[in-house]
ZALO-250413 format. One record per residue: residue number from 1; x, y negated, z negated of N, C-alpha, C in turn. Coordinates in pm, whole numbers. Layout:
N
- NUM:X:Y:Z:X:Y:Z:X:Y:Z
...
//
This chain:
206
- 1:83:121:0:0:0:0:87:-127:0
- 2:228:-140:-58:261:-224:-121:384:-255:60
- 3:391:-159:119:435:-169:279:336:-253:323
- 4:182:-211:346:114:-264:416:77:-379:442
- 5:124:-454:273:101:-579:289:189:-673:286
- 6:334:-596:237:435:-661:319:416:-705:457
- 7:376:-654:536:358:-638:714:255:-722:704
- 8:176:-685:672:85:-811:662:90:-991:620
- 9:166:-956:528:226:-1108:507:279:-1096:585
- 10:431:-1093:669:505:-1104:748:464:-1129:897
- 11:315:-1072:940:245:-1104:1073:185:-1233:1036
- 12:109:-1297:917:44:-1409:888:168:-1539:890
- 13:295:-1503:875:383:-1627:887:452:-1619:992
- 14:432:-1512:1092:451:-1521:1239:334:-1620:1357
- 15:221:-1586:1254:91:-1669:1355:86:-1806:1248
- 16:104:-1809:1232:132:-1984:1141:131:-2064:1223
- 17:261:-2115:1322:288:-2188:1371:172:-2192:1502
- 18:109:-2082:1501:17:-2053:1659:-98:-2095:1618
- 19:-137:-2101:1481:-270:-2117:1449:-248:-2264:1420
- 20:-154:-2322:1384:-138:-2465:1370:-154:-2538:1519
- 21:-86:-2487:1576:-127:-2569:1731:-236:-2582:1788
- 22:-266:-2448:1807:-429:-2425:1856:-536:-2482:1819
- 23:-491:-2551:1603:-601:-2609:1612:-638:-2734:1614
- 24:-486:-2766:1654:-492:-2903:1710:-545:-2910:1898
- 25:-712:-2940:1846:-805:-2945:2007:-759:-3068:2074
- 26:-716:-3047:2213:-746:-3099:2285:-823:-3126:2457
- 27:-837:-3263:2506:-986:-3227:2555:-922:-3299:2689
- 28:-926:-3416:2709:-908:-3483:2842:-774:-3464:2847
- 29:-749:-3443:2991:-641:-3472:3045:-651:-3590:3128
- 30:-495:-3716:3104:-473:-3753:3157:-363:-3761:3236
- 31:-284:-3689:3274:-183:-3686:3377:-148:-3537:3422
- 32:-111:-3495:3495:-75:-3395:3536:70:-3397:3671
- 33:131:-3326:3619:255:-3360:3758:339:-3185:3728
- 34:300:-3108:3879:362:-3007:3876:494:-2989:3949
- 35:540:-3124:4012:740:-3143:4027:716:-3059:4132
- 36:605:-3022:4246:677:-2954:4354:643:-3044:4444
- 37:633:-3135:4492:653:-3262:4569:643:-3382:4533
- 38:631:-3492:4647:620:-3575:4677:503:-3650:4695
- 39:415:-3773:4647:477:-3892:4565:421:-3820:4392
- 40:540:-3913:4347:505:-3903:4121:437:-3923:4103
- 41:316:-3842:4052:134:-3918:3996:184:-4023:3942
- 42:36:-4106:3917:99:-4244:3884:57:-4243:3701
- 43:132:-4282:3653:149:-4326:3532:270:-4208:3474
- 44:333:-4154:3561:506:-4155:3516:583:-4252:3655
- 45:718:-4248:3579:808:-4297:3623:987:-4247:3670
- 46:1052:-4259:3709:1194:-4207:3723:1234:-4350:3681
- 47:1296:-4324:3553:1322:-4450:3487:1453:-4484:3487
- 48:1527:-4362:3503:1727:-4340:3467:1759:-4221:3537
- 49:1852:-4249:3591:1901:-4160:3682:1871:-4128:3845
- 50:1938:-4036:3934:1898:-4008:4057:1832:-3932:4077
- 51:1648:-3940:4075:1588:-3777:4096:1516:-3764:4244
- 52:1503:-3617:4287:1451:-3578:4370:1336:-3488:4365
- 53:1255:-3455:4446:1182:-3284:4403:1263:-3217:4540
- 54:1231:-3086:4468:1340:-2947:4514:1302:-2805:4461
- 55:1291:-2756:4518:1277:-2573:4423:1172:-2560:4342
- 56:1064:-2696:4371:948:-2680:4297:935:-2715:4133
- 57:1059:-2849:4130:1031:-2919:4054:1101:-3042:4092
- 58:1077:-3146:4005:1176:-3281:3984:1300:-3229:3905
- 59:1433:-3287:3962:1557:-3269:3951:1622:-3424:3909
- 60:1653:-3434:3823:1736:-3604:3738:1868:-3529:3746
- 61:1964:-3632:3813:2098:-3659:3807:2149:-3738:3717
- 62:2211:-3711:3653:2298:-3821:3544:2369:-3911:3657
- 63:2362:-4071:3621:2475:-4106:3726:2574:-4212:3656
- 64:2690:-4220:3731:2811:-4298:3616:2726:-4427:3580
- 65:2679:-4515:3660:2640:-4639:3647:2556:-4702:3576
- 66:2494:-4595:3485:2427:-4639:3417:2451:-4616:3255
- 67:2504:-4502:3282:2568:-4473:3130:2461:-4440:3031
- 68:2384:-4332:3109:2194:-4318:3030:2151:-4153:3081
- 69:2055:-4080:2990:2038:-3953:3051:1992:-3939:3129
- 70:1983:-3880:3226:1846:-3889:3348:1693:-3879:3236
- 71:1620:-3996:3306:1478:-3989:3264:1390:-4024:3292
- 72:1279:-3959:3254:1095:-3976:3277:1045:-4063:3195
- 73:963:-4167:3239:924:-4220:3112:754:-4224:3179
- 74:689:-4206:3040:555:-4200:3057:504:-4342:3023
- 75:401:-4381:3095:315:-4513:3084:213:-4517:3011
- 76:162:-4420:2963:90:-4397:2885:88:-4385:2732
- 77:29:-4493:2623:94:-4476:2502:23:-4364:2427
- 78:185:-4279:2374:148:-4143:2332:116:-4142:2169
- 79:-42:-4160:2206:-106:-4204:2040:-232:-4054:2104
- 80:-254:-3960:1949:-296:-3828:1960:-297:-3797:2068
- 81:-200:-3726:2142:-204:-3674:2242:-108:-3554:2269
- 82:-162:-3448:2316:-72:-3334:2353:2:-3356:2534
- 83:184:-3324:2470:197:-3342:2594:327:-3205:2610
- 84:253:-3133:2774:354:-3030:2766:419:-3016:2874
- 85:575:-2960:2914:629:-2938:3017:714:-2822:2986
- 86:792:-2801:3158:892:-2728:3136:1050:-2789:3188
- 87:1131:-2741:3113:1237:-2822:3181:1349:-2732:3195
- 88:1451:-2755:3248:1570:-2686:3269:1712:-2741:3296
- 89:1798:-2659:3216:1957:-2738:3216:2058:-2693:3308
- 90:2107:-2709:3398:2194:-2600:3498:2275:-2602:3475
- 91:2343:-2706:3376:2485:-2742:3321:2489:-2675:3187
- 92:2592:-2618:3171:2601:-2584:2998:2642:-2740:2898
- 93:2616:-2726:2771:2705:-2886:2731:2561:-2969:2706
- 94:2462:-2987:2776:2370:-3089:2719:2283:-3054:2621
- 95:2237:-3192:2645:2121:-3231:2578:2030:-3327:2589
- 96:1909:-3266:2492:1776:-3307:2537:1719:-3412:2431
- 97:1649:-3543:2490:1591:-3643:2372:1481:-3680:2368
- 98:1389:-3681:2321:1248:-3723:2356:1219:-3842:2254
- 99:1182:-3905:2310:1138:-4085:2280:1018:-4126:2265
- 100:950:-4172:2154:839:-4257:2185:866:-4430:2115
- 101:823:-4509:2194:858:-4639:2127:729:-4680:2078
- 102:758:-4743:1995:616:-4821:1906:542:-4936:2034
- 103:444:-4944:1987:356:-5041:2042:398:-5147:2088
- 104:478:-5202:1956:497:-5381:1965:619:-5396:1978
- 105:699:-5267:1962:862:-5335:2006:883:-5219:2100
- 106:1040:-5263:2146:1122:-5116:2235:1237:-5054:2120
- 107:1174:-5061:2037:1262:-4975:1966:1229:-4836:1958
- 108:1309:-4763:1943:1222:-4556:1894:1131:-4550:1748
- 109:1075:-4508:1787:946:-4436:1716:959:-4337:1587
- 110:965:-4199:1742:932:-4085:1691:989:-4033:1814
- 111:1127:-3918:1756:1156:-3893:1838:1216:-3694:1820
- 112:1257:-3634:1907:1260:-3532:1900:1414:-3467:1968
- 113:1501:-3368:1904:1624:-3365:1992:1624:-3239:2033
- 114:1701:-3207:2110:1715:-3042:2166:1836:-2997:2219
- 115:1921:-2908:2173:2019:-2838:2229:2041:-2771:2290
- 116:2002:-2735:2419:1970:-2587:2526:2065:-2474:2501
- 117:2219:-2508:2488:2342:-2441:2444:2260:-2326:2328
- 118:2277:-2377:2254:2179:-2321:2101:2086:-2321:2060
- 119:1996:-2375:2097:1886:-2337:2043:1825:-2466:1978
- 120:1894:-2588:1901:1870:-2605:1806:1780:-2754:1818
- 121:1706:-2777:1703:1603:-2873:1789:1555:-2971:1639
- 122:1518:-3091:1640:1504:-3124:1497:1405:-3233:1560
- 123:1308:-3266:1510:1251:-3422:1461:1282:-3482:1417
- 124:1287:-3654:1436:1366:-3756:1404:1297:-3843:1351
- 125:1319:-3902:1239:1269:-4061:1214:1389:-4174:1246
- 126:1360:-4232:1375:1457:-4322:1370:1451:-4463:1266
- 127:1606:-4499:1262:1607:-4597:1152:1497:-4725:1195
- 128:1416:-4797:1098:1310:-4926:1096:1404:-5027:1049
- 129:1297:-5147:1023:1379:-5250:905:1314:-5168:735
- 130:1260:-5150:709:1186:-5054:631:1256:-4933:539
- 131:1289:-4847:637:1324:-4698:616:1452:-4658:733
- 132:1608:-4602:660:1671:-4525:670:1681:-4473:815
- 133:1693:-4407:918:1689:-4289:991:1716:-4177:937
- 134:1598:-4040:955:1623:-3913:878:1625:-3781:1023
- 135:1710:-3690:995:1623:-3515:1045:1510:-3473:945
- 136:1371:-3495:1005:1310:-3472:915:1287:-3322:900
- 137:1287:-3234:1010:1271:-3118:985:1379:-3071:1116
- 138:1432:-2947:1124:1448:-2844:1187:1450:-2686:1241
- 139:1430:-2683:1384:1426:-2561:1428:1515:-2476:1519
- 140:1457:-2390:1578:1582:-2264:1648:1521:-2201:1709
- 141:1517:-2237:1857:1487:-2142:1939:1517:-1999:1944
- 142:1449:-1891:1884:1533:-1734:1935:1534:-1700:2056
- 143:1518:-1732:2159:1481:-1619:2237:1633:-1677:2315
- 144:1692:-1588:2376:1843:-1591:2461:1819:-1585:2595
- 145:1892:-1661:2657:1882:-1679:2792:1750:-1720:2881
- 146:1724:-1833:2822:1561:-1891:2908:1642:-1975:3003
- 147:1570:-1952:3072:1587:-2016:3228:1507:-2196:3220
- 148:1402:-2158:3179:1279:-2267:3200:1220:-2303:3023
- 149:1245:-2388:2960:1237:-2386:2814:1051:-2469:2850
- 150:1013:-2438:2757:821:-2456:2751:832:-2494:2616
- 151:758:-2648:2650:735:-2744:2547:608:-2794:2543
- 152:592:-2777:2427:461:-2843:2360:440:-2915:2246
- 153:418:-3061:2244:478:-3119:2161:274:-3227:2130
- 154:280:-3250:1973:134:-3347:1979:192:-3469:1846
- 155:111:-3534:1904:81:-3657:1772:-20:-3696:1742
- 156:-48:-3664:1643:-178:-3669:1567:-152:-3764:1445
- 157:-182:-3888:1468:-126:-3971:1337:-22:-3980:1293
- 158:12:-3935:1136:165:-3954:1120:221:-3823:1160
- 159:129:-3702:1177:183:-3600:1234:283:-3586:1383
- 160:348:-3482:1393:441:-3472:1484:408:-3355:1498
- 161:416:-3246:1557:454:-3121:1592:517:-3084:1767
- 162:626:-2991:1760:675:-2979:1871:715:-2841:1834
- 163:694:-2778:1929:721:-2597:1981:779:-2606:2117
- 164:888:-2552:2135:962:-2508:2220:1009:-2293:2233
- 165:985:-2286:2349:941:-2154:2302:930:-2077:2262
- 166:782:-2120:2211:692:-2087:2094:750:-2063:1987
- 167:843:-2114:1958:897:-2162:1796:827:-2332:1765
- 168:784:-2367:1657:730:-2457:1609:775:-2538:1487
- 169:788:-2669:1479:796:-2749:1372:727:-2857:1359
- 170:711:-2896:1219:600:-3003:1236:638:-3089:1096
- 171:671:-3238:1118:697:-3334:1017:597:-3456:1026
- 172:538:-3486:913:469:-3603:854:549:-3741:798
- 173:512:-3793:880:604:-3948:844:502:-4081:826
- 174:471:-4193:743:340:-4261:714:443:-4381:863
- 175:542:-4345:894:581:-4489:1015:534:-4396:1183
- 176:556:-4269:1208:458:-4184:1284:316:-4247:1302
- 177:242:-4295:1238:90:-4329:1237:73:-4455:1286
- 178:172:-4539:1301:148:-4675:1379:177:-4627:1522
- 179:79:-4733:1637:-35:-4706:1721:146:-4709:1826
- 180:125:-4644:1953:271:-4593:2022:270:-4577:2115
- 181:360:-4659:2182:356:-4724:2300:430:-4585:2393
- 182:496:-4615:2550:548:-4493:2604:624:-4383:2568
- 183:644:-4325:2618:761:-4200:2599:810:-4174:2729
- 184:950:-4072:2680:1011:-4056:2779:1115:-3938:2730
- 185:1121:-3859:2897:1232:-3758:2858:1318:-3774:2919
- 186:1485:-3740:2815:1588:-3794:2862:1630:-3593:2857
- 187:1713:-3593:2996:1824:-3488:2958:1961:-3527:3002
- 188:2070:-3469:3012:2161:-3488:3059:2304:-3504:2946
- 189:2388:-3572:2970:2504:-3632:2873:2621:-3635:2972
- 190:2624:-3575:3052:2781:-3636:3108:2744:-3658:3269
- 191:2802:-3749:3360:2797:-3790:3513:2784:-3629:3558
- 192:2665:-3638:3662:2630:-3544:3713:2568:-3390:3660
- 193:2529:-3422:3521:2459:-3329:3475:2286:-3345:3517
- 194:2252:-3208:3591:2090:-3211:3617:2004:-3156:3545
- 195:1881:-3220:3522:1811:-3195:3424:1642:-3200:3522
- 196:1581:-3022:3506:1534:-3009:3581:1381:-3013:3527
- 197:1251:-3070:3578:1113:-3057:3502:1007:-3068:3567
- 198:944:-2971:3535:781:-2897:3612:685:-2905:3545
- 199:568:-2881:3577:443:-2829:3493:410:-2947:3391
- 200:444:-3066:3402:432:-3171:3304:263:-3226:3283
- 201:203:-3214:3190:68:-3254:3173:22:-3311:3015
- 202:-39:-3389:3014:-52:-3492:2901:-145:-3509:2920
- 203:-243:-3462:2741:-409:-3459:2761:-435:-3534:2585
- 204:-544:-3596:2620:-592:-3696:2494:-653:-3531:2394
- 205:-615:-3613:2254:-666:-3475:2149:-828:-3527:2155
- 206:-892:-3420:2061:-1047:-3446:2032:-1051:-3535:1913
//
């Protein structure tokens, strides 16, 4: 008996993170961009870097001149909203940043980091006039050798949650809950690193 419910606990903190997402509903979609052609739905952008579509997605070049990751930036301010893609690193060595800026300034928000090399992935409170900059939480991708990493990331108030595949973390911050202006994904880190992304869709919560 005392097996059975070992296993049993141990399946209930495996679906944790699945039952947390799921029950965060969401309903409208507003954007959708599946990176296998030509022209960018409108309300993204190629904000940094040299991109193309190719192989059935959008492809960002790091380039010397700017001294910035290749990036997407969304026009849309990401206040409760689920937004998911897939992306890919062809270079070993990078890394991944996800940005949201507040409403009223261009400063970062709420932001999210990712290591493709390892796995390793944390939520950020960037520094305010207010409050510090913290890692508020971190995670670890298991699974070895993904080709195409699948992200799903929401904001729900001061909530944050982001799963990358299907590993999950989720941090509460009371500076998270002020109202938030674009986002944007950066990959890359050195001249000529490509940073590849498909399946991108961003839908308002219920």
């Amino acid at each position: 008996m005392a097996m059975i419910l070992n296993k049993l606990t141990a399946l209930a903190l495996l679906l944790t993170p699945v039952l947390t997402l799921s029950s965060l509903g969401a309903e409208e979609v507003l954007l959708e961009e599946d990176g296998k052609a030509e022209p960018l739905t409108k309300g993204l952008e190629f904000h940094h870097g040299a991109w193309k579509f190719g192989d059935g997605a959008m492809i960002g070049e790091q380039v010397p001149t700017e001294k910035h990751l290749a990036t997407i930036k969304g026009l849309i301010p990401f206040n409760r909203m689920k937004l998911e893609w897939k992306m890919k690193f062809v270079q070993p060595k990078q890394n991944f940043l996800f940005v949201t800026w507040p409403a009223e300034s261009s400063a970062h928000a709420m932001d999210f980091t990712f290591k493709p090399d390892t796995g390793e992935f944390a939520i950020v409170r960037p520094k305010t006039k207010s409050k510090e900059g913290a890692t508020l939480v971190k995670g670890q991708v298991k699974k070895q050798g993904v080709e195409w990493h699948e992200v799903v990331c929401y904001h729900d108030g001061p909530s944050f949650t982001v799963s990358i595949d299907g590993e999950a973390i989720t941090a509460s911050d009371e500076s998270f809950g002020r109202p938030m202006g674009p986002f944007y994904l950066n990959g890359g880190g050195f001249d000529g690193a490509q940073f590849w992304v498909k399946d991108l869709k961003l839908t308002a919560l219920k």
